[in-house]
BAKE-247495 format. One record per residue (C-alpha): x, y, z. Coordinates in steps of 0.05 Angstrom, whole numbers, plus 5000, padded with zeros to 4 digits. Each point is the difference from the previous one (the first is absolute). Layout:
XYZ
...
! end
This chain:
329545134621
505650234958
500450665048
500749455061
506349704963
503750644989
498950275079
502249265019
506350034957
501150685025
500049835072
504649384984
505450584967
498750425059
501649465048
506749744952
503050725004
498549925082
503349365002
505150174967
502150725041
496849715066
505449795054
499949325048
492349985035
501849345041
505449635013
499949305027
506649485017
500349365005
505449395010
501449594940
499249205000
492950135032
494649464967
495750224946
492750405025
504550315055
496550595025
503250714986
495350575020
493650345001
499250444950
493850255008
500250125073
507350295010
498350444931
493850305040
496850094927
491949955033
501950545035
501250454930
494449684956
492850035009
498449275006
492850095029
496350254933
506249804950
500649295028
505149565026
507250044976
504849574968
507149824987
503049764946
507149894974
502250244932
504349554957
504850204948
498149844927
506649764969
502449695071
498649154990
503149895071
494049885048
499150505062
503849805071
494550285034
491550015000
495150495025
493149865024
494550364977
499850285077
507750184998
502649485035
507749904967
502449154994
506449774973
498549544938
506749645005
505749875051
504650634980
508249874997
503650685012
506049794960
496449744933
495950695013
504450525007
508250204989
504949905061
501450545039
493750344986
492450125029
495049514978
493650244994
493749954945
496050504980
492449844988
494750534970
493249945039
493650284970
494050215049
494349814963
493450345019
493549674957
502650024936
504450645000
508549965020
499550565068
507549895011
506549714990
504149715056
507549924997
502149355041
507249835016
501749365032
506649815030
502849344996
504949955045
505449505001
501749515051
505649605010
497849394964
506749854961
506449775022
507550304991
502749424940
506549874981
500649754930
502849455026
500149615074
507349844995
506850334976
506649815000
506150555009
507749785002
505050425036
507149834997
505049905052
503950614981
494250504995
500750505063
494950275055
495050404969
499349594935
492750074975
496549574953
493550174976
493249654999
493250064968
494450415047
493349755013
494150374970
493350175033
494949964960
495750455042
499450684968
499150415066
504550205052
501449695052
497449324969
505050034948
506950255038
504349445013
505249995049
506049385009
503449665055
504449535001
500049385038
506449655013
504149625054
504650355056
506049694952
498450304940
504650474965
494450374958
495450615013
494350334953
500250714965
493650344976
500150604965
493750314988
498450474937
494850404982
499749744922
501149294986
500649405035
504049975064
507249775002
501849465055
506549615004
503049505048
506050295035
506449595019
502050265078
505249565008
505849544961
497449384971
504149384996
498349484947
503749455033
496550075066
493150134972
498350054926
491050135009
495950405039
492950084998
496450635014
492150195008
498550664966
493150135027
495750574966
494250245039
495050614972
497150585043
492349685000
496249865058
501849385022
505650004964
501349404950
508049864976
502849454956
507449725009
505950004950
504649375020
507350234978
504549524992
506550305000
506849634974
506850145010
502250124930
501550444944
493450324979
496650494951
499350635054
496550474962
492350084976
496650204947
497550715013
494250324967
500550814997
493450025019
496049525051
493150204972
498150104933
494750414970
497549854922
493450254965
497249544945
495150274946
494949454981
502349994926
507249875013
503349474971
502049305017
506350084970
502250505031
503249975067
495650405055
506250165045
507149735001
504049865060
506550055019
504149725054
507850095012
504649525037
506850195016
503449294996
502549784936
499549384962
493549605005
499450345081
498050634959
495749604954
492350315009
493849464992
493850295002
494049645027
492050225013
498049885061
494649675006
499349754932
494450444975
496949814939
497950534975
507050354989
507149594982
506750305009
507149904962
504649635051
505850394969
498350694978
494650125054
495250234949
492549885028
495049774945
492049985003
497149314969
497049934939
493049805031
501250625051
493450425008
499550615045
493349995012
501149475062
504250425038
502250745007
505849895050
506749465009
505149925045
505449534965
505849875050
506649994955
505549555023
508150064977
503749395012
507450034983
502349344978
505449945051
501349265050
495850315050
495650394957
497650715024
492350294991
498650675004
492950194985
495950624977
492450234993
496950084929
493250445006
496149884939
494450464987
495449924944
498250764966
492349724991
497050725014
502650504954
503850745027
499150534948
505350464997
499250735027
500650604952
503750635017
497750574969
504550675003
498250664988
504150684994
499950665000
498350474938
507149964983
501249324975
501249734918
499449214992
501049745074
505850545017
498750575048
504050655001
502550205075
505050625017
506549805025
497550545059
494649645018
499150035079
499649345036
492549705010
498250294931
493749604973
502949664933
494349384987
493849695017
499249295004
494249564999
500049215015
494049574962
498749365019
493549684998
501649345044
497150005070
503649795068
506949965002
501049904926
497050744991
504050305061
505250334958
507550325039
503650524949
506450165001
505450414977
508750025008
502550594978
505450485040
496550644982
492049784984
495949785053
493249594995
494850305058
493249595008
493450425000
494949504997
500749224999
500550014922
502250674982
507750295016
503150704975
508049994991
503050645018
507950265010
504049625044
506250414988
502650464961
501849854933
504750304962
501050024921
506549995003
501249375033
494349604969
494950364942
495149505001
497649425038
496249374996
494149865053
497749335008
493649845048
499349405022
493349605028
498049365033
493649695022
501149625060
495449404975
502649235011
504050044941
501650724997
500550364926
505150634991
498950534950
503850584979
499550634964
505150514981
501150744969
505150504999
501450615027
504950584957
503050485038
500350794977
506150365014
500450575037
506550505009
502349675070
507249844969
506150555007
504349954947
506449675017
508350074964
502849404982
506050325048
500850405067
504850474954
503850034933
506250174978
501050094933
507250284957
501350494942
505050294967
500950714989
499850514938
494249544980
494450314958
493150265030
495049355004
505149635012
497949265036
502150025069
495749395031
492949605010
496549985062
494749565008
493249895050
495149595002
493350175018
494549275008
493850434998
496949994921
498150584972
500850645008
502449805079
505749574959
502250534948
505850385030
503750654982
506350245012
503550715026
506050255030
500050385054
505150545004
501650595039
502550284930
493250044956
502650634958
505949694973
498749235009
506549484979
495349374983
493249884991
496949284988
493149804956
494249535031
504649334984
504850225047
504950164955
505550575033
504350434941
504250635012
497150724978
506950334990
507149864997
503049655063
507350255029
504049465042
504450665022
494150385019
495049505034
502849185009
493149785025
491750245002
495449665052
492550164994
493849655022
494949644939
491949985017
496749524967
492150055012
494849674974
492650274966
495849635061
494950485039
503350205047
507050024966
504949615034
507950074984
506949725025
506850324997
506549744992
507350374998
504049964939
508050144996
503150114937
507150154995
503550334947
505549554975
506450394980
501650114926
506950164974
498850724983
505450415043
507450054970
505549975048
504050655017
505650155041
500450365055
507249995007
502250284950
496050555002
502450414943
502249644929
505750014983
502949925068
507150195011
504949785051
506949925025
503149375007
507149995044
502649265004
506249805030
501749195019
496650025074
493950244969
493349514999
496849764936
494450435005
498450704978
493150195011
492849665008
493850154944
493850005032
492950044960
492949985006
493849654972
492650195018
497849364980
500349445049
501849175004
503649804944
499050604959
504450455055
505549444995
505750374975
506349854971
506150394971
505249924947
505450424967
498150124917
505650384976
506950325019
502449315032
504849784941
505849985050
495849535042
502350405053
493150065031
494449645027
493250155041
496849405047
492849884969
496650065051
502550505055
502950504951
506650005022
505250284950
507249715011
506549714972
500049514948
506649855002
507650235031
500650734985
506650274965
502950654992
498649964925
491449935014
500550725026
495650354948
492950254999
494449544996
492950104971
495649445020
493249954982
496649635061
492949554985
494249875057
494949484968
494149715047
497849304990
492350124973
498549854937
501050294958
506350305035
501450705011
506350365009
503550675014
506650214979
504450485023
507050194984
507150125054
505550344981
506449725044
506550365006
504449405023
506650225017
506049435026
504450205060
504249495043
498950425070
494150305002
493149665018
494049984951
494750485016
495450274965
494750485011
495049604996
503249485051
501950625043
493350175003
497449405000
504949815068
497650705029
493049725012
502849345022
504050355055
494850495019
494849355017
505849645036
500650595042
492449975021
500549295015
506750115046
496350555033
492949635011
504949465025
503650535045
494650275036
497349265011
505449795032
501250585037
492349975027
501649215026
505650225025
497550685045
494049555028
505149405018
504450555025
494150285056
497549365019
506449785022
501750655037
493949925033
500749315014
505750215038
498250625043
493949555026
504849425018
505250465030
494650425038
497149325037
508449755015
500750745031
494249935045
501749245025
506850165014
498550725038
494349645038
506349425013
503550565026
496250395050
498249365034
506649815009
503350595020
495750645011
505450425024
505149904941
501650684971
498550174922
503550464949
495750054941
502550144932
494750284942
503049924939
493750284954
500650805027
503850485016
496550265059
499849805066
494850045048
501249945075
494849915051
500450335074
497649585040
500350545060
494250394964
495949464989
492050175009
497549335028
503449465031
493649554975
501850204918
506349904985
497650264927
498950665024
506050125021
504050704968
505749874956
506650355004
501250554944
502649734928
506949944986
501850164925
505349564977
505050044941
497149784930
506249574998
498549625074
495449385005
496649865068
502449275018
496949565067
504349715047
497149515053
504349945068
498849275019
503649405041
506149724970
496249384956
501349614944
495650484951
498749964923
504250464963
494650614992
493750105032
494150394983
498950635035
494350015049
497350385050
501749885084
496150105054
502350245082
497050065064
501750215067
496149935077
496050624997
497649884927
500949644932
500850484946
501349754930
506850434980
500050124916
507450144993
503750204950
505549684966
507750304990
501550374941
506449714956
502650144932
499149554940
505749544991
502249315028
498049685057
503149525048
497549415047
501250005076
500749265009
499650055075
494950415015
496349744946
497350764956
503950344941
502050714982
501750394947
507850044986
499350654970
497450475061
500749505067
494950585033
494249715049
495750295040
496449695065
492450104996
498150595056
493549765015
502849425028
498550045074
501549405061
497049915066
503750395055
503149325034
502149704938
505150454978
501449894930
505649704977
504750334950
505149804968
506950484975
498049894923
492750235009
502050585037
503850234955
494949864948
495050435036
503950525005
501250064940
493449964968
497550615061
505450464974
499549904926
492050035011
502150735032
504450254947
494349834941
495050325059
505550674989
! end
């Protein structure tokens, strides 16, 4: 018997671990508000269980509805032993089940078989909700006031209508408004997604209080249900000064979980309403509607209370509807949506358990700063023993460079997001994060940490792009020079840096610097020899590999006072001179000059006179050296002079040179004061005055020669082009004018024949008579035979041209040849010849057709004779 127990309590375990992993078997829906014993289904039949069970040797089968232990509320529902389903009561969707939200009961059906449990059934019934409430107002009448003065598009607010259907399209109200063709007022509905929806009457035209001070308005709210059911609002609107603002809830539906051993005293949820008008307008009253018993609310703070006789076994679920009434003429309600819901069942908490790698101490894992991206760094497993939604657990982690991936529903692994680096951050903080998704949801968290190890990814860095430091010279070997600093973020050996110079000069190096960066001298420094070093400093660190930075460093050598003056003029000490002064004479005798290898102040010389000035007859300018006159001269100074000259610079401590003049002064009243030091002294200046006159010179001269041949031949182009206008003038006015032609540029003459001419067709080949040497002292000078015109008084010479009937040749003649001397105008005939000689000769080539005799006259005759027998004699 006992043996019969154990395999019966067995198969009851067996079929809890089914029920509890199984998913929906049957699922049945029916309205709500349907009379009790209202059939659902057929289990049996639609379940097709015969069909899987032996019921001919086994026996028939039966159905039977298992009932929670701890639950006191009876069942909705009843099963016949043949599977038939019945309702037990009428069933009310909105006392069932939350708004917005499927209604639906889940019953647990065992299959009974004799007197063994075959199978468990998973039923889910729908209820579904019909439209069985109306849209209410909490109220059937309001009053608004608008004043005269308010403009188009005033809005005043009033309270919505609630549904108390939980389904769509039962529960979505929509207004109208219904109003006479007279009215000045329209409605606004603005619909939101949380909360209750805003409408407000809107003024579309002016209002006049005298003319009509009350309207009446129908505000009629109808839901989405099939047929459709509404209620009306009657607005009575007067024309007044009004409170025109609501009381506004941030949220339009509120959500609050209650444990069963909370506390009277304490307020479940507080609400809070804000309304912009001031004064008692923005005044809040709060008020439960409807008055439920079982919970009480503060009218002023909003605070929501349970009773003291308040039990939660009755009910799991309540809607409280929470109106805010400011305490304005015309009050204003605004309402919101309390959800109470009753934590009867209780959610255990999930547990995250994390596990690492081998290199982990007390929660803290050990990662490489080089770790690559979608390294594995944990494992993560999720615990939770609830069932159904309460054990369906969501992880999650927020982190830049970690990453949560899901494996299996309840295990993750969080690997490298992105890099990380040490440098930036050296260790982090990883919180995961979990939630069941049951009614009332429970988050857990876990956390660990994770240290990051260093590795040599950092080049050391100077604090500057170069450095400059100063020194003095004649310092001491090891002497400090300067500190140059980097900085290195890597730790260890990647962040311990050392320091070299690098120099093209190893064998005899000038400074040399430790590992703090500390740069001395290795030798003397000279500010004569060398004014400034530049070098490059490495700084590397002890990483694998190395890395290093370089940086150039300037050190000038600042200038010490360690170079005396000396002269160079005087050259020689004791300098002797000769002094001649006379009254014309100028103040000065002679100019000191001296040196100093050291520079800035320290080459800043000065003179003075020490000794062999008694007279006072002296005196040298400080700064430029000059040695001059003190004072008049007198015939009774003339003596000689042995003054011992000082050069000091102006470093410290000062330095000087000395050197000594011996001056023969000698007093005359004629002749001028020179000596040979001035003498020579005023040789160099004249010998660089010369240079600069010359330089000067040639300068000018150079302007002057290019001036010079542009304007020459300026002028032979202008003169060639007024030659050629007027000879082309002149052959088209009179072709048969006869030319004498004077050459003034040679002394030979060359004479064409036109009788031995080769071709009548070239003109250019024509033979030329012989040359006629002329006199060194005779210039060749062109006379033109023209018409007696008003002429200018010279013309160029030019070149005419003659033709006859049987042929035009062009005639080249030559001009007449006259001595150099004056010439004279012929005022009448309009050509000039020379006074000195008065010699002409006609041009032989000349030739005129044979019946136009040409026409002579007794001067040109003569001329042409003339010119035929001189050309004879020079011929001889």
């Amino acid at each position: 018997m006992s043996s019969k127990i154990w395999l019966f309590a067995f198969e009851i375990f067996l079929i809890f671990i089914w029920c509890c992993s199984a998913t929906i078997d049957l699922t049945y829906s029916i309205e709500e508000e349907k009379p009790s014993a209202s059939y659902v289904g057929d289990i049996a039949a639609d379940s097709n269980i015969a069909n899987e069970l032996d019921t001919e040797n086994l026996g028939p089968i039966a159905f039977n509805q298992l009932q929670q232990t701890m639950v006191d509320t009876p069942s909705l529902f009843n099963i016949t032993r043949a599977g038939k389903l019945y309702t037990t009561a009428s069933l009310d969707v909105e006392n069932l089940c939350s708004k917005n939200t499927e209604c639906f009961q889940l019953l647990n059906v065992a299959v009974q078989q004799g007197e063994s449990f075959k199978k468990i059934l998973k039923i889910k019934v729908l209820i579904k909700d019909i439209n069985d409430h109306q849209p209410t107002f909490p109220s059937n009448e309001t009053n608004l006031n608008f004043t005269e003065t308010d403009g188009k598009g005033r809005k005043i607010a009033i309270p919505n209508a609630i549904d108390g259907d939980i389904e769509s399209p039962n529960n979505q109200v929509t207004y109208t408004l219904r109003k006479q063709s007279d009215h000045h007022f329209g409605l606004f509905v603005q619909k939101r997604e949380v909360g209750a929806d805003i409408i407000e009457i809107v003024l579309e035209g002016e209002l006049d209080r005298e003319t009509q001070e009350s309207y009446t308005l129908e505000v009629v709210a109808t839901d989405g249900g099939t047929p459709p059911k509404q209620s009306v609002l009657i607005i009575k609107i007067s024309v007044i000064d009004v409170n025109d603002n609501w009381p506004y809830f941030s949220k339009g539906v509120y959500n609050v979980s209650v444990k069963n051993t909370h506390k009277p005293s304490l307020p479940i949820i507080t609400l809070h309403a804000t309304d912009k008008d001031a004064g008692k307008n923005g005044k809040i009253t709060y008020k439960l509607k409807p008055d439920v018993k079982l919970f009480k609310i503060n009218h002023e703070t909003g605070d929501i209370f349970l009773n003291e006789n308040f039990t939660s076994e009755k009910k799991e679920h309540y809607k409280l509807i929470i109106a805010a009434e400011d305490n304005g003429e015309i009050p204003l309600v605004s309402s919101a949506i309390v959800n109470v819901k009753f934590m009867n069942q209780y959610n255990t908490p999930p547990k995250i358990l994390i596990s690492f790698a081998p290199s982990f101490i007390k929660n803290t894992v050990t990662i490489s700063e080089g770790i690559p991206v979608g390294s594995f760094i944990a494992y993560v497993i999720v615990v939770d023993k609830d069932v159904g939604q309460n054990g369906d657990v969501q992880c999650h982690l927020k982190h830049n460079n970690f990453e949560l991936r899901k494996l299996n529903p309840k295990e993750y692994k969080i690997v490298i997001k992105q890099p990380v680096d040490r440098e930036t951050t050296d260790h982090y903080k990883i919180d995961v994060f979990c939630r069941d998704k049951g009614l009332f949801s429970v988050m857990v968290k876990n956390h660990f940490f994770i240290q990051v190890k260093d590795i040599n990814d950092v080049r050391p860095q100077f604090s500057k792009k170069a450095y400059k430091f100063l020194v003095y010279e004649n310092e001491k070997a090891n002497y400090p020079v300067g500190f140059v600093t980097a900085t290195d973020l890597d730790v260890g050996p990647g962040g311990q840096l050392e320091f070299s110079i690098l120099s093209k000069n190893k064998q005899d190096p000038v400074f040399q610097i430790n590992n703090a960066g500390f740069i001395t001298t290795t030798k003397l420094l000279d500010y004569e020899k060398q004014k400034h070093y530049q070098f490059h400093v490495l700084a590397k660190d002890n990483g694998t590999p190395p890395l290093n930075d370089t940086v150039d460093v300037i050190v000038e050598v600042m200038d010490k006072n360690d170079n005396a003056p000396y002269f160079n003029f005087p050259t020689v000490n004791p300098f002797s001179f000769d002094v001649h002064y006379h009254p014309q004479s100028d103040n000065e005798i002679t100019v000191l000059k001296a040196s100093d290898k050291d520079s800035g102040s320290n080459a800043f010389l000065h003179y003075q006179i020490l000794e062999g000035n008694e007279q006072q007859l002296f005196m040298v300018k400080p700064y430029s050296g000059v040695l001059l006159f003190s004072r008049k001269v007198y015939p009774n100074d003339a003596a000689i002079y042995r003054l011992v000259v000082a050069v000091n610079d102006s470093g410290i401590p000062s330095l000087s040179a000395m050197t000594t003049l011996s001056l023969t002064l000698t007093v005359s009243n004629s002749s001028l004061l020179m000596t040979n030091v001035q003498a020579q002294s005023k040789k160099v200046n004249d010998v660089n005055l010369s240079i600069i006159i010359i330089v000067v010179a040639v300068i000018f001269s150079i302007i002057l020669v290019v001036s010079a041949t542009v304007c020459i031949v300026r002028y032979i182009n202008v003169s060639n082009r007024v030659r050629d206008q007027r000879l082309n003038q002149l052959n088209e006015t009179n072709p048969d004018a006869k030319h004498l032609i004077y050459q003034a540029s040679s002394p030979t003459t060359l004479l064409r024949v036109p009788e031995e001419s080769t071709s009548e067709n070239n003109p250019a080949a024509a033979p030329f008579y012989s040359v006629v040497e002329l006199p060194s002292d005779w210039t060749i000078a062109t006379l033109t035979r023209r018409h007696p015109v008003p002429t200018q008084e010279s013309r160029p010479p030019h070149i005419a041209q003659a033709s006859d009937q049987d042929g035009a040749r062009e005639i080249n003649s030559t001009a007449t040849i006259s001595r150099r001397g004056g010439s004279r105008r012929d005022s009448e005939n309009g050509w000039r010849i020379d006074d000195a000689t008065k010699h002409y000769e006609e041009i032989p080539a000349l030739r005129f057709p044979k019946d136009v005799p040409p026409v002579e006259t007794p001067l040109e005759k003569k001329n042409r004779l003339h010119t035929v027998n001189l050309a004879k004699g020079t011929n001889l």
